[in-house]
C-alpha angles and dihedrals in degrees: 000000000000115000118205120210121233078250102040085052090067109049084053095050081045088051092055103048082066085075122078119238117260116247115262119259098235095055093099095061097030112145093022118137117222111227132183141183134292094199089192098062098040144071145188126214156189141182124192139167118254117161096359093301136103115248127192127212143170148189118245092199130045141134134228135188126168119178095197141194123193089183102052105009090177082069094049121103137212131197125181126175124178140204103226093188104059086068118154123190099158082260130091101189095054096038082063088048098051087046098055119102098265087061129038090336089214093183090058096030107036101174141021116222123205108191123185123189094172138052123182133190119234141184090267098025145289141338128206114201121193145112121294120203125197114166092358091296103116124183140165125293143176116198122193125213150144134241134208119176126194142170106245113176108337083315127105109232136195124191114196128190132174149145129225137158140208142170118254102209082063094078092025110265091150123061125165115341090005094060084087116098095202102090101027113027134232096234117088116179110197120196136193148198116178132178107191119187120208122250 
C-alpha cells in the first residue's frame, strides 16, 4: 500500500484542484417535478372490433410514474406498467378468453411496460416517444397527449389525456385461430385519462 506524506497530500489535493469539477448527474432533469398516479381518478381504455361491433375495455390496475419538466420536456421521462390480468371488458367469458394463452397470456407475460425517454412538444401537445412491450415483444412507439398541471389543496397536480392506437398482431396478441382478423380486428385504440399527483 502506497503511503502519502502530509506534504505529498498536498501537492496531490493542489494537483487536483487543476481539474475542473464534473457536472453534476442530476443536471439534465434539474428542475423536474416526480408524479404518480392517483389510480381512483384515472382510467385506461381500449376499444377494438369483434363481430362487426365496437367493443370497449380497460384495465383496473396500472401504474404510472412521470418524472416532468415544463422547462426542458425532452428531458422529461414516462414509465407505464400494466397489469394485463385484471382486464375488464363488461364481459367474463371473453376476459378469460383474452387472458388465455393465445391472447394476452397473462400467466407467461404478466404485465405490459410503456417507457418513454423523450418528450417532445408539438403544435397540439405533447408526444412521448418511447418502446412499448406486450407479451415480451416490445416496439417503438410515439404517444400523443396533452397536460395540464394545477395546485388542489396544498398538492401539485397533473392531468394527463390522450389517444393512441396500435395493432395487436404487432406484439402477438393472435395465435392460431385468433391471427384473423374476421372475426376480431387488427386495430386497438387505446385511450387515457390520467390525474398524477406530485410527490
Amino acid at each position: 500500500m502506497r503511503v502519502v506524506f502530509p506534504g505529498a497530500l498536498a501537492a496531490v489535493l493542489l494537483a487536483l484542484q487543476a481539474f475542473p469539477a464534473p457536472p453534476p448527474a442530476a443536471a439534465a432533469t434539474a428542475g423536474a417535478t416526480h408524479y404518480v398516479l392517483d389510480p381512483a381518478k384515472s382510467t385506461l381504455e381500449f376499444t377494438f372490433t369483434q363481430a362487426g361491433a365496437q367493443n370497449k375495455g380497460r384495465f383496473r390496475h396500472f401504474t404510472t410514474v412521470l418524472d416532468w419538466s415544463s422547462e426542458d420536456p425532452a428531458s422529461s421521462h414516462l414509465e407505464v406498467t400494466v397489469e394485463m390480468a385484471l382486464v375488464d371488458t363488461g364481459d367474463q367469458e371473453r376476459d378469460d378468453t383474452l387472458r388465455d394463452a393465445d391472447l394476452f397470456a397473462v400467466k407467461k407475460f404478466a404485465q405490459a411496460r410503456f417507457s418513454a425517454a423523450q418528450i417532445v412538444k408539438t403544435a397540439s401537445g405533447y408526444e412521448a416517444v418511447g418502446k412499448l412491450t406486450i407479451r415480451d415483444i416490445t416496439r417503438d412507439m410515439r404517444v400523443p397527449f396533452s397536460l395540464r398541471t394545477a395546485p388542489e389543496q396544498g398538492q401539485n397536480v397533473a392531468y394527463m389525456t390522450g389517444k393512441t392506437s396500435l395493432k395487436r398482431l404487432d406484439f402477438g396478441v393472435g395465435q392460431g385461430d385468433w391471427k384473423a382478423t374476421d372475426q376480431v380486428g387488427n386495430d386497438v385504440a387505446v385511450a387515457f385519462a390520467l390525474r398524477l399527483i406530485a410527490h
